[in-house]
C-alpha positions as CSV (number, residue, x, y, z in Angstrom):
1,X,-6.6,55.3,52.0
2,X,-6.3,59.1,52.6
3,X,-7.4,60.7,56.1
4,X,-9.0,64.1,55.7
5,X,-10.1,66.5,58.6
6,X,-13.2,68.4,57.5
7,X,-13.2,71.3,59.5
8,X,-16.8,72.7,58.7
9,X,-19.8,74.4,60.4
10,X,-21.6,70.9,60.7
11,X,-25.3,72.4,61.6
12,X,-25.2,74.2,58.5
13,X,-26.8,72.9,55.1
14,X,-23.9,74.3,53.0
15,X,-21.7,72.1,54.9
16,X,-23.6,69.1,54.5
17,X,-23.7,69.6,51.2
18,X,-20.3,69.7,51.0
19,X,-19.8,66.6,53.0
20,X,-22.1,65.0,50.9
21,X,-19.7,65.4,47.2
22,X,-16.6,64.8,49.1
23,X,-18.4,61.9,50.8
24,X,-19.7,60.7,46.8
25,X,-16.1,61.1,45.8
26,X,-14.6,59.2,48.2
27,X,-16.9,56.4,48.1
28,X,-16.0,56.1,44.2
29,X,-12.3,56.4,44.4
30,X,-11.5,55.6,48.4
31,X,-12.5,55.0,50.6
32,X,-11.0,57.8,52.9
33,X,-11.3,58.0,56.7
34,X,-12.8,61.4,58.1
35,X,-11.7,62.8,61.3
36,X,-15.3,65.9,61.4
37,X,-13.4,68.5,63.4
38,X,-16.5,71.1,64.5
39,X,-15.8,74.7,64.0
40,X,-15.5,75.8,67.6
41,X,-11.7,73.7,67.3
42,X,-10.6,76.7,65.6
43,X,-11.5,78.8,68.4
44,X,-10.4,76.6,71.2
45,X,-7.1,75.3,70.3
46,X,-6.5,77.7,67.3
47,X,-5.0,76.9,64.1
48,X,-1.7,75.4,65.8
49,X,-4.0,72.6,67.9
50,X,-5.5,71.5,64.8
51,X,-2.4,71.6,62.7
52,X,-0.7,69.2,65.9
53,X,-3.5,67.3,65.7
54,X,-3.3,66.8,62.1
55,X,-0.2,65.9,62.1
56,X,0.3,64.1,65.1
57,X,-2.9,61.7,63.2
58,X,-1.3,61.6,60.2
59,X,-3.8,63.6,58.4
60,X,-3.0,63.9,54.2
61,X,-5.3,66.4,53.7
62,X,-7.6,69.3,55.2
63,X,-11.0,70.9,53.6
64,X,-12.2,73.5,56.1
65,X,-13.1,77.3,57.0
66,X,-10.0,78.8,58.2
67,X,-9.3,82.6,58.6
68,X,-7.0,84.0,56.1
69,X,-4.6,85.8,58.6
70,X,-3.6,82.2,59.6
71,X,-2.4,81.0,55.7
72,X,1.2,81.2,56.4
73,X,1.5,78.6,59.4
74,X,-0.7,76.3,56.8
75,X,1.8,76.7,54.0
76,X,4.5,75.6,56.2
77,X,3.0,72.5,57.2
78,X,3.1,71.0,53.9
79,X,-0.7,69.2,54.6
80,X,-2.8,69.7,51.3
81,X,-5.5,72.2,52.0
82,X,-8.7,73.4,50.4
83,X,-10.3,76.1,52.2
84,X,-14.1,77.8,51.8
85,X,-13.0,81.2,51.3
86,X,-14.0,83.3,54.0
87,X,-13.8,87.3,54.5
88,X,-11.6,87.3,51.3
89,X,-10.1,84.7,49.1
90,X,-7.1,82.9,49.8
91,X,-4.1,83.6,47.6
92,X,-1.8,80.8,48.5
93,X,-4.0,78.2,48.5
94,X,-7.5,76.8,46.8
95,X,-10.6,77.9,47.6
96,X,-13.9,76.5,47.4
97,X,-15.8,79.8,46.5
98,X,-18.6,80.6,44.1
99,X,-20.1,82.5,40.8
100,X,-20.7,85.2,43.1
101,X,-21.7,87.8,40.7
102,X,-23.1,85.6,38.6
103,X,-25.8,84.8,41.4
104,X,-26.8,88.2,41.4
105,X,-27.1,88.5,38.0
106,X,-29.5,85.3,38.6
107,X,-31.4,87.5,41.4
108,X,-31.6,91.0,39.1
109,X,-32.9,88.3,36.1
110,X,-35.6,86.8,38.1
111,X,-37.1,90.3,39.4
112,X,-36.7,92.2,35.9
113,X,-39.0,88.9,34.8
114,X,-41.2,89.5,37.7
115,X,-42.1,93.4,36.4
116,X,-39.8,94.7,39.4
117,X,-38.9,98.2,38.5
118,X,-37.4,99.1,42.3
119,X,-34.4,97.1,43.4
120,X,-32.8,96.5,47.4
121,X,-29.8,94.6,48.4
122,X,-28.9,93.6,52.1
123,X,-25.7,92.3,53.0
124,X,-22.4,93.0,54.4
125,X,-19.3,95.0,52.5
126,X,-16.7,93.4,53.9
127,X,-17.4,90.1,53.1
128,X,-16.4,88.5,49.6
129,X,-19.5,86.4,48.8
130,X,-22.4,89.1,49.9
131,X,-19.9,92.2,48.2
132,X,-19.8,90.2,44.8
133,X,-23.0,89.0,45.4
134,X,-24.3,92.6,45.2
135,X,-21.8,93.8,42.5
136,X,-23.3,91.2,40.2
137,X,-26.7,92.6,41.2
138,X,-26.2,95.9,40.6
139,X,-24.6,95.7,37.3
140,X,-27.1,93.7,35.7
141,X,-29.4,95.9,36.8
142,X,-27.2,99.1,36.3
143,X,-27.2,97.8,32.5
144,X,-31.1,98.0,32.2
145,X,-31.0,101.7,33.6
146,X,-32.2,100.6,37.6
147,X,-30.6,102.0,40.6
148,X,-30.2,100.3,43.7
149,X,-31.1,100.7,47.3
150,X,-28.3,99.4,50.1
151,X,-28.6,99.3,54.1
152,X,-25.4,101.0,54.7
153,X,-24.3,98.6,58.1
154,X,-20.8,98.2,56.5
155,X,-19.5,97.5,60.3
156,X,-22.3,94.7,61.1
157,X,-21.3,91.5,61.6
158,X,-22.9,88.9,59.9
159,X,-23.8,87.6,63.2
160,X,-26.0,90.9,64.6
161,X,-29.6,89.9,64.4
162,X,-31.3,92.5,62.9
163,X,-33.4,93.4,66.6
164,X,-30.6,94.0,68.2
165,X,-31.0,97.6,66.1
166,X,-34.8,97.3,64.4
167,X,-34.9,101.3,64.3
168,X,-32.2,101.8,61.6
169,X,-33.3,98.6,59.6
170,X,-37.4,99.1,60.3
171,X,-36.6,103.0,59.1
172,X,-34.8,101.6,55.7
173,X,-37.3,99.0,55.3
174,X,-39.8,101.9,55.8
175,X,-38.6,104.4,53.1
176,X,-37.7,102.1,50.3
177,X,-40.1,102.9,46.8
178,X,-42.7,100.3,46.8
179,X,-43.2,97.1,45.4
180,X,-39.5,96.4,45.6
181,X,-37.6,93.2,44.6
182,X,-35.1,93.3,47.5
183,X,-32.0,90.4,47.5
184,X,-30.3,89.4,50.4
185,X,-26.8,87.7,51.0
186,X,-27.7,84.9,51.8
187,X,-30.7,83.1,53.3
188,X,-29.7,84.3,57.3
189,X,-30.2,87.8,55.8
190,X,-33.6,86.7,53.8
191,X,-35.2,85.6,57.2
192,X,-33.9,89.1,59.4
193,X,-35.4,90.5,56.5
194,X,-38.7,88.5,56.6
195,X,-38.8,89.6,60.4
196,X,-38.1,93.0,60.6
197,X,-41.1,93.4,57.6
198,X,-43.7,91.6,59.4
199,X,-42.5,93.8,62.8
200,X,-43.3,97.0,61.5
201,X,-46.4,95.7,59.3
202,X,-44.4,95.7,55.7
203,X,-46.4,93.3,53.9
204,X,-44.4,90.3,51.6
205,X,-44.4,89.8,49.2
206,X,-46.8,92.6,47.9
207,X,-44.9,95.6,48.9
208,X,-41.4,94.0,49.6
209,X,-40.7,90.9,47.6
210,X,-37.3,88.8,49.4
211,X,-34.8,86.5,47.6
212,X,-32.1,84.7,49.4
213,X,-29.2,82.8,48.5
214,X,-27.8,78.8,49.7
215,X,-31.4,77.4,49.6
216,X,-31.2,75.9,53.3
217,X,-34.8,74.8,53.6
218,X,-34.5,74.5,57.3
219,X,-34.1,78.5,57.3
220,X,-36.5,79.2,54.4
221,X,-39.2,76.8,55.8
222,X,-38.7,79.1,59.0
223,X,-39.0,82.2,57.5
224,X,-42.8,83.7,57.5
225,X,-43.2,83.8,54.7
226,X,-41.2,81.3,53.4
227,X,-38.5,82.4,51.6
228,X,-37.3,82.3,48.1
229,X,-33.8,81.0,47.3
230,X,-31.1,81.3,44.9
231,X,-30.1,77.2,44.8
232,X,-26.2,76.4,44.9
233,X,-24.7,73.7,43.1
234,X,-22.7,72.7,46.3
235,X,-22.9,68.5,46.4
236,X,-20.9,69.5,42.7
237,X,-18.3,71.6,44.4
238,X,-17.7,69.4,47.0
239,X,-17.1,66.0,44.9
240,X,-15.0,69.0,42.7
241,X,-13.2,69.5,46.0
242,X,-12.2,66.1,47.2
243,X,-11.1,65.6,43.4
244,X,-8.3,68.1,43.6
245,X,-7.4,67.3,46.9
246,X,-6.9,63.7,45.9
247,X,-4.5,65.2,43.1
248,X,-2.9,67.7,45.6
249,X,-1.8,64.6,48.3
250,X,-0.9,62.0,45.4
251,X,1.0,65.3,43.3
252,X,1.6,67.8,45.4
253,X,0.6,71.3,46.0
254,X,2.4,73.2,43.3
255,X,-0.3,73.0,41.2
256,X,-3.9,73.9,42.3
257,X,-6.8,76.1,41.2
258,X,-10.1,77.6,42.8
259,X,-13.5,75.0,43.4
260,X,-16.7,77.5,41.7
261,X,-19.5,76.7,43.3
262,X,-22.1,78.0,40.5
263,X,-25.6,78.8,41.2
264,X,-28.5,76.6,39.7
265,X,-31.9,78.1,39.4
266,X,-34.1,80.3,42.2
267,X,-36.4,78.2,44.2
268,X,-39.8,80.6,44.5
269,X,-41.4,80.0,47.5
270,X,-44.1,82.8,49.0
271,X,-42.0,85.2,49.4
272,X,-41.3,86.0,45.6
273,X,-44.6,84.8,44.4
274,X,-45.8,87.7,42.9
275,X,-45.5,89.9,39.5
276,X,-45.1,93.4,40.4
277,X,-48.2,95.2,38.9
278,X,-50.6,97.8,40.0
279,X,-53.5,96.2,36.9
280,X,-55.9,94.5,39.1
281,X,-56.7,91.7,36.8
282,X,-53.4,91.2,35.6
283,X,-52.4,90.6,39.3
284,X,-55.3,88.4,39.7
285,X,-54.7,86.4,36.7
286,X,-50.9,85.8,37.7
287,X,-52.3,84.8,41.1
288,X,-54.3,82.1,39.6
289,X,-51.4,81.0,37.5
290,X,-48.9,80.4,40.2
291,X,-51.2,78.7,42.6
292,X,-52.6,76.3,39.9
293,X,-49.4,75.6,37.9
294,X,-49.1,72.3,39.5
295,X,-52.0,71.2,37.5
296,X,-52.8,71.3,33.6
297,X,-53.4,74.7,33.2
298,X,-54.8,76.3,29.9
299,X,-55.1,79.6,29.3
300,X,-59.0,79.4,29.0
301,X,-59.2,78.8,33.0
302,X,-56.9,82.0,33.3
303,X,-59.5,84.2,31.3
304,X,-62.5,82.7,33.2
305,X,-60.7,84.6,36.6
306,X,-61.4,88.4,35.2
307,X,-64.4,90.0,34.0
308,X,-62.2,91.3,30.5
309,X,-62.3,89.2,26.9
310,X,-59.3,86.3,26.2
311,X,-58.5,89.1,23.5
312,X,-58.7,92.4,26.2
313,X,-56.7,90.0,28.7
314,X,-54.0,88.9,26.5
315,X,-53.2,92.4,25.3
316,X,-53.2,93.5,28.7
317,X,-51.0,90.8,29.9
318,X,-48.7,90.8,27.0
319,X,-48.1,94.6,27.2
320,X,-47.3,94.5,31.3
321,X,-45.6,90.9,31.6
322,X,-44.0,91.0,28.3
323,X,-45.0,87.5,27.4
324,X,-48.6,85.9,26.2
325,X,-50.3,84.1,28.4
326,X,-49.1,80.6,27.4
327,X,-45.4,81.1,27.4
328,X,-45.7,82.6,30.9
329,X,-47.5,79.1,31.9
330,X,-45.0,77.7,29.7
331,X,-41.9,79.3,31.7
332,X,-43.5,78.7,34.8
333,X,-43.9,75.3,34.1
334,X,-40.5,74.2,33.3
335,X,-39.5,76.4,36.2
336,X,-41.3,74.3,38.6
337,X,-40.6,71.1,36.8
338,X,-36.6,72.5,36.9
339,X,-36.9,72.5,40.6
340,X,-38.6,69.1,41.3
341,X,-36.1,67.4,38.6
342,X,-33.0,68.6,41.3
343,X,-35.0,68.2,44.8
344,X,-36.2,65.0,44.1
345,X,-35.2,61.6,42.6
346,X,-38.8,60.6,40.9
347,X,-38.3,59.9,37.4
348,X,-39.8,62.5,34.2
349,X,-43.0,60.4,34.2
350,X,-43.7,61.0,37.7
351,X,-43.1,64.6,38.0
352,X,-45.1,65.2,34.5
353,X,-47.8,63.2,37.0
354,X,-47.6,64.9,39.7
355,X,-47.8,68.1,38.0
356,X,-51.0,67.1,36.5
357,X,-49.4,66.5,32.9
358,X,-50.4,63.3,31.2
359,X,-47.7,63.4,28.7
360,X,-44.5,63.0,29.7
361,X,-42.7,62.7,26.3
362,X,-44.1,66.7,25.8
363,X,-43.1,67.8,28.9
364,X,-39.7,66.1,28.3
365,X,-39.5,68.1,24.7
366,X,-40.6,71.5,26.3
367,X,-37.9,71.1,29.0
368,X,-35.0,70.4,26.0
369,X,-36.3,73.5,23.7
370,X,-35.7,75.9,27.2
371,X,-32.7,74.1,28.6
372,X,-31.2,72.9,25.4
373,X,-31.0,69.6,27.0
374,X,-32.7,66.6,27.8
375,X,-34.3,66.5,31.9
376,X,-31.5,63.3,32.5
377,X,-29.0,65.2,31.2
378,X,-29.7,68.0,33.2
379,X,-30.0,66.2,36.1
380,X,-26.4,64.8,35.8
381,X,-25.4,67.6,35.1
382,X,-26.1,69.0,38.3
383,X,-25.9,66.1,40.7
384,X,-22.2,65.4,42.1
385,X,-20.7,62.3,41.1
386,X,-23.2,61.2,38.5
């Protein structure tokens, strides 16, 4: 029966997350004891308390966030250790880190498909999530000939709330070309963001449109407007996590590799809910797609909204959106269906239901000719443990 210290930022849903695969894993091939060591340990009794402690308990293994100028008193103690990389990655040991880029990639993708044609990051350079987070960004974007905007605050720390200085931000805010499809770090950033727009009157999403990253509800739910998130696979990572530890303390530690915590899918909330376009009844059409997509929608309802023929509307449409009218439903559709198929345990039947869909065998074949496969598999797919 392995004893772990998990030496994580408990109030955060990252965290939890976390605790929630290596919690899966151990209940399939422990059952381990946990000693939950709160981050303010590190700062109180330093990395030589908890390494004491660890000992002195008998401790086989350690998953936690530990600072990287500390490594070499870890490697001498011999305890396996997985740690979530921090301002950089660790070289001597495994980290749980992520598809960094590849998440911005995800966030450039999602505006492009939105009819963004102005781009913003916010985030902080010294950091290796939010720098590769932005790299990834920008080059996808770089690729389809866009440019993007930065907030140089290179010596902020990720713990300045953005009032502390509102006139530098505000100003920023302020000049960027409008509509804009502007990412953010991580979901912390996304609600400073959210703030300092609504302080100086920036409307969202109409003139500023705000992704975040982690998809901690708590935060996005607290944002006004709520915000849109780039969802993490992290329950994944953290059953991946207690897996190679479990190989580490019955093996040893010669042999390890990095945990990739890989991004899923962007969870649109208000924030995003928009398509960039200056056509009235384009923009009024979208509108009425987006609210009503939770119900059987046909494009005949669509055309009813605007005072232009289904042929004059689905010209229009197709030349701004770059899709007809029934494959943006369509990709709206499975989008929504996507998220409710990884927030929630009801079964295909019931989400075709409670999206208004009578047939759930169609829905089901829709979602395999997007995804490739079928909703079940996707689900295990991206559910730890299953």
């Amino acid at each position: 029966m392995h004893k772990i210290i998990l030496l994580l930022d408990f109030a955060e849903e990252y965290s939890k997350s976390l605790m929630k695969g290596i919690n899966a894993y151990s209940k399939e091939f422990g059952p381990w004891i946990f000693c939950r060591m709160p981050l303010f340990h590190r700062e109180t009794i330093g990395i030589d308390g908890i390494l004491k402690w660890a000992l002195e308990w008998g401790a086989d293994g350690i998953v936690g966030q530990l600072y990287n100028k500390e490594i070499d008193k870890i490697v001498r103690a011999g305890i396996p250790v997985i740690a979530q990389d921090f301002k950089e990655r660790f070289t001597e040991i495994p980290n749980i880190t992520g598809a960094y880029h590849e998440a911005g990639q995800m966030g450039a993708d999602y505006f492009l498909k939105k009819g963004f044609t102005n781009f913003a990051f916010y985030g902080f350079n010294d950091i290796v999530w939010s720098r590769e987070r932005a790299e990834g960004f920008e080059e996808h974007l770089r690729k389809k000939g866009h440019k993007v905007h930065y907030f140089e605050h290179k010596k902020a720390r990720s713990t300045e709330l953005w009032y502390y200085k509102p006139s530098s931000l505000s100003r920023w805010l302020k000049s960027l070309p409008k509509p804009i499809g502007l990412m953010t770090c991580d979901d912390n950033q996304g609600q400073h963001i959210t703030e300092a727009c609504r302080h100086v009157g920036i409307r969202i999403p109409e003139e500023v449109a705000v992704l975040g990253v982690d998809n901690d509800e708590m935060i996005c739910d607290l944002s006004d407007p709520p915000l849109s998130s780039i969802a993490l696979d992290v329950e994944k990572g953290g059953y991946d996590a207690a897996k190679l530890l479990d190989h580490m303390i019955k093996h040893g530690t010669a042999e390890y590799y990095d945990v990739v915590v890989k991004p899923t899918q962007v969870i649109t909330r208000h924030s995003t809910d928009i398509y960039a376009t200056n056509d009235d009844h384009i923009a009024s059409s979208l509108k009425y797609i987006h609210q009503n997509i939770d119900k059987n929608l046909h494009v005949d309802e669509v055309v009813k909204q605007v005072p232009l023929s289904r042929r004059a509307l689905e010209k229009r449409f197709l030349e701004i959106t770059g899709y007809p009218i029934y494959k943006y439903i369509f990709n709206l559709r499975i989008e929504k269906f996507t998220q409710k198929l990884l927030d929630t345990d009801m079964s295909v039947f019931e989400i075709a239901l409670d999206m208004g869909l009578g047939d759930s065998k169609n829905i089901a074949r829709q979602f395999r000719q997007a995804k490739g496969c079928s909703p079940s598999a996707y689900r295990n797919k991206y559910l730890a443990g299953k």
